[in-house]
C-alpha positions in Angstrom: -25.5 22.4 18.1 -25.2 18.8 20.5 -25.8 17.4 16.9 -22.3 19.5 15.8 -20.0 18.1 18.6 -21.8 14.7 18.4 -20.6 14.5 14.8 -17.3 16.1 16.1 -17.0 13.6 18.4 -17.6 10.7 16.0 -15.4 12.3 13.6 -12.5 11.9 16.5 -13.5 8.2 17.1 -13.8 7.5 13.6 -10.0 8.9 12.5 -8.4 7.5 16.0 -9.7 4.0 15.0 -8.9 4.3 11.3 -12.5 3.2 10.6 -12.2 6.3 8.1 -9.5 6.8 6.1 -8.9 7.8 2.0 -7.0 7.0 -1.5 -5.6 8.9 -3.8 -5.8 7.0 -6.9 -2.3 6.6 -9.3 -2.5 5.0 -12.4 -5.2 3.3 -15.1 -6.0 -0.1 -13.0 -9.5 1.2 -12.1 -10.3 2.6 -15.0 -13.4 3.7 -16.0 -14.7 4.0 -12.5 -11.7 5.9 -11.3 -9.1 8.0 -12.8 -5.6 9.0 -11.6 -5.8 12.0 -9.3 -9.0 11.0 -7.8 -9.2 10.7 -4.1 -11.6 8.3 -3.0 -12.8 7.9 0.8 -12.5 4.3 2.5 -14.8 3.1 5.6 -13.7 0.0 7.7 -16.1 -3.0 7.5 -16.3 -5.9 9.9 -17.2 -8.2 6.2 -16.7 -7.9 2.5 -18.3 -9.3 -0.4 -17.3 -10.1 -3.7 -18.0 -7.2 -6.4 -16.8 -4.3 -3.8 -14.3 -2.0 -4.3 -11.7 -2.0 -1.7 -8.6 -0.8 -0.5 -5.8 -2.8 1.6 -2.2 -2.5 2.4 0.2 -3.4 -0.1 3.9 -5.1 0.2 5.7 -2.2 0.0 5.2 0.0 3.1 3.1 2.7 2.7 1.5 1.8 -0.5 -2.5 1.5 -0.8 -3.9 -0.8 -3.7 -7.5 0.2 -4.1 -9.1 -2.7 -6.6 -12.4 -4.7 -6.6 -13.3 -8.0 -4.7 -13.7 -11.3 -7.4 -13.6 -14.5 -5.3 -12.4 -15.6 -2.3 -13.5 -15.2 1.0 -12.4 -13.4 4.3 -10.9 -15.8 6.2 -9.0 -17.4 3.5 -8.2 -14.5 1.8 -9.8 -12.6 -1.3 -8.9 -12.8 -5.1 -8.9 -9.1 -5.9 -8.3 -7.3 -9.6 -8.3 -3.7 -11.0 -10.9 -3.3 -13.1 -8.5 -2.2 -16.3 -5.5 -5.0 -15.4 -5.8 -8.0 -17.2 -4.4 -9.8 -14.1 -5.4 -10.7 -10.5 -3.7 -9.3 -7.4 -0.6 -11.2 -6.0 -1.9 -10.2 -2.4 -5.3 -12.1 -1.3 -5.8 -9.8 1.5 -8.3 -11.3 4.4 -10.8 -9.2 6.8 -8.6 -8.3 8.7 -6.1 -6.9 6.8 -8.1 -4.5 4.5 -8.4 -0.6 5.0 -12.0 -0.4 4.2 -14.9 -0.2 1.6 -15.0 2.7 -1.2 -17.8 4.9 -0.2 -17.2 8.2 -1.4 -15.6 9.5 -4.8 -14.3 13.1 -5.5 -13.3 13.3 -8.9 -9.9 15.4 -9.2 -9.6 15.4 -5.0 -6.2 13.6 -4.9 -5.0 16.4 -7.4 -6.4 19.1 -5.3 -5.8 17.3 -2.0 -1.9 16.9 -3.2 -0.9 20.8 -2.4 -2.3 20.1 0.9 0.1 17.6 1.7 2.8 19.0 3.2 3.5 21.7 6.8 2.8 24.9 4.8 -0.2 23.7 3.8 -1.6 22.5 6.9 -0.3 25.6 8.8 -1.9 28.1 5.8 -5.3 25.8 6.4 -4.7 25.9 10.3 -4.9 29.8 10.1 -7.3 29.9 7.7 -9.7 27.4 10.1 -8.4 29.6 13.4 -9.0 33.2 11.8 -12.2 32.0 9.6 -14.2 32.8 13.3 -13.8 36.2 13.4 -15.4 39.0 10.8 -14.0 42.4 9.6 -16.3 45.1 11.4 -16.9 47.6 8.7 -17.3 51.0 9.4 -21.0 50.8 9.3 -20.8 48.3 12.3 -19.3 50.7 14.7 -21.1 53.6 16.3 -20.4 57.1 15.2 -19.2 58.4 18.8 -16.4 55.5 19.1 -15.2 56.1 15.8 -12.7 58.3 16.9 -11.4 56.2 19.9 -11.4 53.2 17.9 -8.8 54.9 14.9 -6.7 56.4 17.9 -6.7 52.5 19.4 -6.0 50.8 15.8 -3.3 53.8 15.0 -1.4 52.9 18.3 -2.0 49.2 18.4 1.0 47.3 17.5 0.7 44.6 15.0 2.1 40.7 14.7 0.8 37.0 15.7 -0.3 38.1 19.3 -2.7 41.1 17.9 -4.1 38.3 15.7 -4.2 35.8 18.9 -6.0 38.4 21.0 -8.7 39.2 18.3 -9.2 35.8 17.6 -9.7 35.1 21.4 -11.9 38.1 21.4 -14.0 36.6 19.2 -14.5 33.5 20.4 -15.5 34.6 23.7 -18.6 36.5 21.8 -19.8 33.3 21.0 -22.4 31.4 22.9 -21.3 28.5 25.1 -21.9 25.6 22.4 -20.6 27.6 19.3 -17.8 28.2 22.1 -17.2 24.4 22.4 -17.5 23.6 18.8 -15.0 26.2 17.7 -12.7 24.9 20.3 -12.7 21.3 19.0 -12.3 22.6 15.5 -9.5 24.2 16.9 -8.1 21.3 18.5 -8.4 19.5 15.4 -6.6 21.8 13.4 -3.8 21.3 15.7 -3.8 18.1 16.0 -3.8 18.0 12.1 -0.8 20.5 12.0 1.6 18.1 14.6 0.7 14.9 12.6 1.0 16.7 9.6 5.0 17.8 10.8 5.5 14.8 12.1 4.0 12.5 9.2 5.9 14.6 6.0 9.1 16.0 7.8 10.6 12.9 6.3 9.6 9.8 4.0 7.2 7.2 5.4 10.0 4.6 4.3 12.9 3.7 7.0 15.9 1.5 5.6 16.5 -0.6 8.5 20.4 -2.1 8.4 20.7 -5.6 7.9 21.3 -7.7 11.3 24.5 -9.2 12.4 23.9 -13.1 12.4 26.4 -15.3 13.5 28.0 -17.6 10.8 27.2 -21.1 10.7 28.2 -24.0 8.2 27.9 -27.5 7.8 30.4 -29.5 5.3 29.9 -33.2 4.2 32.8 -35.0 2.6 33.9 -38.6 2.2 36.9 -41.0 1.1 37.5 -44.4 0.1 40.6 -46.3 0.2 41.5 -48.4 -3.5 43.7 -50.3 -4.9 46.0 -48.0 -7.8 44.1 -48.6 -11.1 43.0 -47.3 -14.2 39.7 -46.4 -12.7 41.6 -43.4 -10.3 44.8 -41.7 -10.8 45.2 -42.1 -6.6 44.5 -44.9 -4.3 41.4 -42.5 -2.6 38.4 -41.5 -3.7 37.3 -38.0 -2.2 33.9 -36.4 -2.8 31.9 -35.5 -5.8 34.0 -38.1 -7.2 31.6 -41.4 -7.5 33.1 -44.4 -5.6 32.7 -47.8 -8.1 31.8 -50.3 -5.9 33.9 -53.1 -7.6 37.1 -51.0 -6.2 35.9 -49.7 -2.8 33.4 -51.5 -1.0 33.1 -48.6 2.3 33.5 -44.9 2.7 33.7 -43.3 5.3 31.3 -39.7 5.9 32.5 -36.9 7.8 30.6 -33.9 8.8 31.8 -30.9 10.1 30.1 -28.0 11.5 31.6 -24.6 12.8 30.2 -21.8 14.3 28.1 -21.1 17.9 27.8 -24.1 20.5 25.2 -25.9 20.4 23.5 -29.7 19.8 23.8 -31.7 16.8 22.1 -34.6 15.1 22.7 -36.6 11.9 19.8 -38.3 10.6 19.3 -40.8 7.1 16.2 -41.4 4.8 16.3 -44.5 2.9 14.2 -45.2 0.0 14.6 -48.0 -2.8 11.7 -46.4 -5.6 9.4 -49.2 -4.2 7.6 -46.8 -2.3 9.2 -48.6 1.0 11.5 -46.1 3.4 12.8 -46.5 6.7 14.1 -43.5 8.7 17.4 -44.1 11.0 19.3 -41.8 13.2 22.9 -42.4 12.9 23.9 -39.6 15.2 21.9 -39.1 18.6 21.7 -35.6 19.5 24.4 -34.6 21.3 25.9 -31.0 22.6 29.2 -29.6 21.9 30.9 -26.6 23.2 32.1 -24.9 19.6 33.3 -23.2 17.3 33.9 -26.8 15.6 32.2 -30.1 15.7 33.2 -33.1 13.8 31.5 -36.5 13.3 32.4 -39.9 11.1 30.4 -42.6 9.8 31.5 -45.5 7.9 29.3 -46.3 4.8 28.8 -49.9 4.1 27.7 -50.5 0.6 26.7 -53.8 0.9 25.0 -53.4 4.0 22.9 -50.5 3.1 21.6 -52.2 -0.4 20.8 -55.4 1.4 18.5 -53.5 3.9 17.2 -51.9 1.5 16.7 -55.7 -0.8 15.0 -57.2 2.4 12.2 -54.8 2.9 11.6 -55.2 -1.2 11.1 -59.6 -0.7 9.2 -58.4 2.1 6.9 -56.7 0.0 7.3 -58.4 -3.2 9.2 -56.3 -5.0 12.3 -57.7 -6.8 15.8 -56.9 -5.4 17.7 -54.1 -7.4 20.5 -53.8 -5.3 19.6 -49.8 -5.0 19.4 -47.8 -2.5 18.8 -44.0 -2.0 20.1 -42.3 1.2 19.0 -38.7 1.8 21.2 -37.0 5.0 20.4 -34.4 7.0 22.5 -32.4 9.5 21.0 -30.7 12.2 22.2 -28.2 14.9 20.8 -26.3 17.3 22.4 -23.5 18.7 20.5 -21.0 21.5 19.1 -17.9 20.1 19.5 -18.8 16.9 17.4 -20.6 14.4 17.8 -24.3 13.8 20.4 -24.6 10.8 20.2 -27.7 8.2 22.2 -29.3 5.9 20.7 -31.8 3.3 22.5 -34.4 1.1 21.4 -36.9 -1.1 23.8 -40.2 -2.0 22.8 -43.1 -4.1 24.4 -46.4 -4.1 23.8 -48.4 -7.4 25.1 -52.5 -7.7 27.8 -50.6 -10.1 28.7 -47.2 -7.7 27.8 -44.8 -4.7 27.1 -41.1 -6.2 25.9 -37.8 -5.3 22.3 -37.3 -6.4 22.6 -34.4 -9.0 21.9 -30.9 -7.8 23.6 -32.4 -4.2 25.4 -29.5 -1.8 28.3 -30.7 0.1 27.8 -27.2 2.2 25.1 -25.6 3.7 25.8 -21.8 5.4 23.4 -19.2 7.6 24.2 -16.5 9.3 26.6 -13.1 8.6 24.3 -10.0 7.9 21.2 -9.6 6.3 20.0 -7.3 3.9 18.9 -3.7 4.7 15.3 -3.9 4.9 12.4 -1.2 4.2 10.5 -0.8 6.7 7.5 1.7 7.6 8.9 4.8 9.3 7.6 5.3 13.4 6.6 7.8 15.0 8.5 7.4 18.7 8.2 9.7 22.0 10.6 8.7 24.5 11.2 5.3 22.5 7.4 4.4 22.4 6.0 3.5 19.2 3.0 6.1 18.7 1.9 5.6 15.0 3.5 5.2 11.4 4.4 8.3 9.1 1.9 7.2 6.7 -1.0 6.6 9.5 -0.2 10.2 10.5 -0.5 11.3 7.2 -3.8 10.1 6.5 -5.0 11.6 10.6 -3.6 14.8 9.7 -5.4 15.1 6.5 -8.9 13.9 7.8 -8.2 15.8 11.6 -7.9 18.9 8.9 -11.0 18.1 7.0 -13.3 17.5 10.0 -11.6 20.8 11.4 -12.8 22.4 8.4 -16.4 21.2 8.3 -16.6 22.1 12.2 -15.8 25.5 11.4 -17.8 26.1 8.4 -20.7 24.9 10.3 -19.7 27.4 13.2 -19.2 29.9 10.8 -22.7 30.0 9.8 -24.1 29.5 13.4 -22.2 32.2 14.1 -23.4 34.5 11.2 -27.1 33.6 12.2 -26.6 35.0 15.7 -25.0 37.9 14.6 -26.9 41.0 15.5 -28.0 42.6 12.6 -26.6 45.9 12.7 -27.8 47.7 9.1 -31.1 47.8 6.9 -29.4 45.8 4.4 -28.9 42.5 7.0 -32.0 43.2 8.3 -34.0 43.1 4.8 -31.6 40.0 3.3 -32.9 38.3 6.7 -36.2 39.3 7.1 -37.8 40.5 3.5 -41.7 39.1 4.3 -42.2 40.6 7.9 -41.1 44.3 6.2 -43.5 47.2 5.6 -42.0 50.4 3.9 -44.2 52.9 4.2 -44.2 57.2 4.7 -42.5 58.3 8.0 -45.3 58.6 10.4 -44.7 60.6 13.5 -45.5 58.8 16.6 -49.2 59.1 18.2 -49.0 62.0 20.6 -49.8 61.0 24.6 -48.7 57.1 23.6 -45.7 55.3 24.7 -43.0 54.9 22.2 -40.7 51.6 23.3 -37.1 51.2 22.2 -36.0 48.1 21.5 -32.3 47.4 21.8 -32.0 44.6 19.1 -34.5 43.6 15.8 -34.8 39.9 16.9 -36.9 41.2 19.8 -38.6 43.5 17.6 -39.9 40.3 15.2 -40.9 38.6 18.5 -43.2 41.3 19.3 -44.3 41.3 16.1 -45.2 37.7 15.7 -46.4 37.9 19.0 -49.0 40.9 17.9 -49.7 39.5 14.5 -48.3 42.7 13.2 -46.1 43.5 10.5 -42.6 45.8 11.0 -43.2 49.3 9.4 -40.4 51.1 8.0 -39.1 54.0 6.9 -35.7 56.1 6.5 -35.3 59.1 7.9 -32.6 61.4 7.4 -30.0 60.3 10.2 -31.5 56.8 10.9 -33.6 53.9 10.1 -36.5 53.4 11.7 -38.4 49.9 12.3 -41.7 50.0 14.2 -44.2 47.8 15.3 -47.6 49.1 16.6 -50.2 47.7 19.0 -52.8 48.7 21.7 -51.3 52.4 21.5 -47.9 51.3 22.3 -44.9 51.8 19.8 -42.1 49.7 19.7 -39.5 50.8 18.0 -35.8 49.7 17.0 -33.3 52.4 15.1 -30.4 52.3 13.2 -28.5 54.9 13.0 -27.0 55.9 9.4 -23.3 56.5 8.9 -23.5 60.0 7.3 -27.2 61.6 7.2 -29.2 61.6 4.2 -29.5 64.9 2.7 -33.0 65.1 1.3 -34.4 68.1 -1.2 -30.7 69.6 -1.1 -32.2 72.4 -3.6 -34.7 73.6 -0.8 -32.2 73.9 1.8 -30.8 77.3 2.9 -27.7 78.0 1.8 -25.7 80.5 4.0 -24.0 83.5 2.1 -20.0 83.2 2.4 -18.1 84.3 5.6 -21.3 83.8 7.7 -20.6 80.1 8.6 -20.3 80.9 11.9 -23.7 82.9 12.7 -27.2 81.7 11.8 -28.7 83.6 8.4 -31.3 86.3 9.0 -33.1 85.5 6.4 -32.9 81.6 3.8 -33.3 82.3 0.3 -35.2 80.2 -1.6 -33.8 78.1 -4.9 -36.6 78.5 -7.6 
């Protein structure tokens, strides 16, 4: 029985610590190893290999992908495929991140396993687990001259859970010390299973989580150039997108603007030529400002910015194009909230300054993000206990070590049990059984009762006898003879046996109540 709670014990460790935990297969990917419907059992692994199957969390919460190992490693991730899909696994799941190694497969479990997986069906098992201790006493089991007192007791006895309670306590108490201990941690178990099992399916294991309140932030490039009236402009400025010809405007000037939250802000240029030269300048030091708007100007010298960029190509012999490319970015920090930036791209050409196609004057952040799916939590007192879905999976394998407790205890139980009829006694002990003739007991001897038949197969395996037997017509009798002593055990029968009825006197009618002078015998 220390074997029984051992296992109980591990059983505990092993669910606490989700080194244990199961699948319940959906769809064809695994096909033809498993099915849909089939529930497959999972056991954590410090290392996996390529060609196991395995289970690991998928990107939607809750969900379990249960495919095989193909490449990859642990650290870096694995390349995993169901065996039916054509295609590998978005996820490359590491170590660390998987559920465990396929060990076990019950064909059909999931199917059967479904029914099971809401409250009623824990609390039908829970009873089932709790009441599966005790055994209806028949009325072979109970002696003749309590009969009476026991019908008067069950006629006056009032029914509902706390008759069921007592009994069950009652019967728990008859069991010895470790079947006492076991039965109470298969009990414990059970409720255990039952809470998780409320608390895991009372609602989904998905929470929408509103989005959060962000606040806005934005930063705006623009620029103007002054020119003469032409055909080239229907004004005398140039405003952005528009492309600034350089034969009309030789300058621009850049203005940034950014509004939201105080905070620090830095303008910083790239330049590049397509030589493979490019210099990085900072054309606005970081600097704070208090908010909710900060604006900053630059003039843009055409010439000036090609020639840098014409120098650096002589100085690594390159030819001059007169090109340069400029690539901006706007940068602001602002406490508690992440660092927003703004990227533009201008190019300035011997013939016009431009924006570089696919360029974004604005860059925003902030307002409120999307409502977000998250797993749903268990909390006591605002403490994060466990997930729905981890509570699940506890309940259902609490409930199925529960069960295999008590099944075990059951039949611990049963083996204990004192056998109480000459049926038990022959389905337990057929080869130490004699019948034989009643024999009357050997006159001047000692004739031993024995108050139970296990310490009537002591004596007889301590004699090297066999147990003679015989009915008689009120009882059973079970004896074992040695050195002139008789021990004997008897069980009594629940109505006598009446033997050679046609010999037996028959009184004439209306003398029922006097002995008969004289029996008539039946011929």
């Amino acid at each position: 029985m220390a074997a029984i709670l051992g296992m109980a014990a591990i059983g505990a460790w092993a669910i606490m610590t989700e080194r244990i935990s199961y699948v319940a297969t959906h769809g064809t990917s695994m096909n033809p190893v498993y099915y849909e419907g089939d529930l497959v059992f999972v056991v954590k692994a410090d290392s996996y290999r390529v060609g196991e199957i395995v289970a690991y969390h998928g990107d939607v919460p809750g969900q379990r992908i249960l495919h095989r190992i193909i490449g990859g490693d642990g650290a870096a991730g694995f390349v995993v495929k169901g065996d039916n899909n054509e295609s590998i696994d978005p996820l490359t799941p590491t170590d660390d991140e998987m559920i465990g190694r396929a060990v076990l497969h019950v064909p059909h479990g999931g199917i059967w396993l479904k029914p099971l997986l809401g409250p009623s069906g824990l609390g039908m098992l829970s009873f089932l687990v709790i009441s599966g201790e005790t055994r209806p006493r028949t009325r072979r089991d109970i002696p003749r001259g309590r009969r009476k007192k026991r019908v008067k007791a069950m006629s006056s006895r009032q029914g509902g859970s706390w008759a069921v309670a007592v009994a069950v306590l009652k019967a728990v108490e008859r069991l010895p010390p470790v079947l006492r201990v076991a039965a109470a941690v298969a009990a414990g178990l059970t409720l255990c299973a039952l809470v998780l099992g409320i608390l895991g399916w009372m609602r989904p294991t998905i929470d929408k989580q509103a989005g959060e309140s962000i606040p806005e932030q934005s930063i705006t490039f623009s620029y103007t150039a002054k020119v003469p009236k032409s055909a080239g402009y229907d004004g005398t400025t140039v405003t952005a997108p528009e492309p600034i010809f350089r034969k009309l405007a030789s300058s621009a000037v850049l203005r940034t603007r950014y509004q939201g939250p105080a905070g620090m802000f830095t303008l910083t240029a790239a330049l590049t030529n397509g030589t493979g030269w490019h210099t990085n300048q900072t054309w606005v030091q970081k600097k704070p400002f208090p908010g909710p708007t900060y604006d900053s100007t630059i003039t843009l010298d055409f010439a000036a910015l090609a020639k840098r960029a014409d120098d650096a190509s002589r100085a690594i012999g390159a030819g001059p194009n007169g090109s340069v490319t400029i690539a901006l970015s706007a940068m602001v920090e602002s406490k508690g909230l992440a660092t927003l930036s703004a990227p533009l791209q201008m190019a300035i050409t011997p013939f016009q300054m431009s924006l570089v196609e696919g360029a974004k004057l604005e860059t925003k952040a902030g307002g409120t993000t999307p409502d977000l799916l998250v797993p749903r939590e268990i909390r006591i007192f605002g403490v994060s206990l466990i997930t729905a879905s981890q509570a699940r999976s506890n309940a259902i394998l609490a409930l199925i070590g529960a069960v295999a407790i008590a099944v075990v205890v059951l039949l611990a139980a049963r083996r204990r049990m004192p056998t109480r009829t000459r049926s038990e006694i022959e389905a337990r002990y057929p080869q130490l059984l004699v019948p034989v003739e009643p024999m009357p007991s050997p006159p001047g001897k000692p004739v031993v009762n024995v108050d139970n038949f296990p310490a009537l197969v002591k004596l007889a395996e301590k004699y090297g006898q066999m147990i003679l037997t015989w009915r008689r017509p009120d009882a059973d009798d079970f004896v074992v003879r040695d050195e002139g002593i008789t021990y004997r055990y008897r069980v009594p029968l629940d109505e006598p046996t009446l033997q050679n009825v046609e010999l037996i006197s028959r009184p004439s009618a209306g003398s029922h109540r006097r002995k008969a002078s004289s029996p008539s015998q039946v011929s």
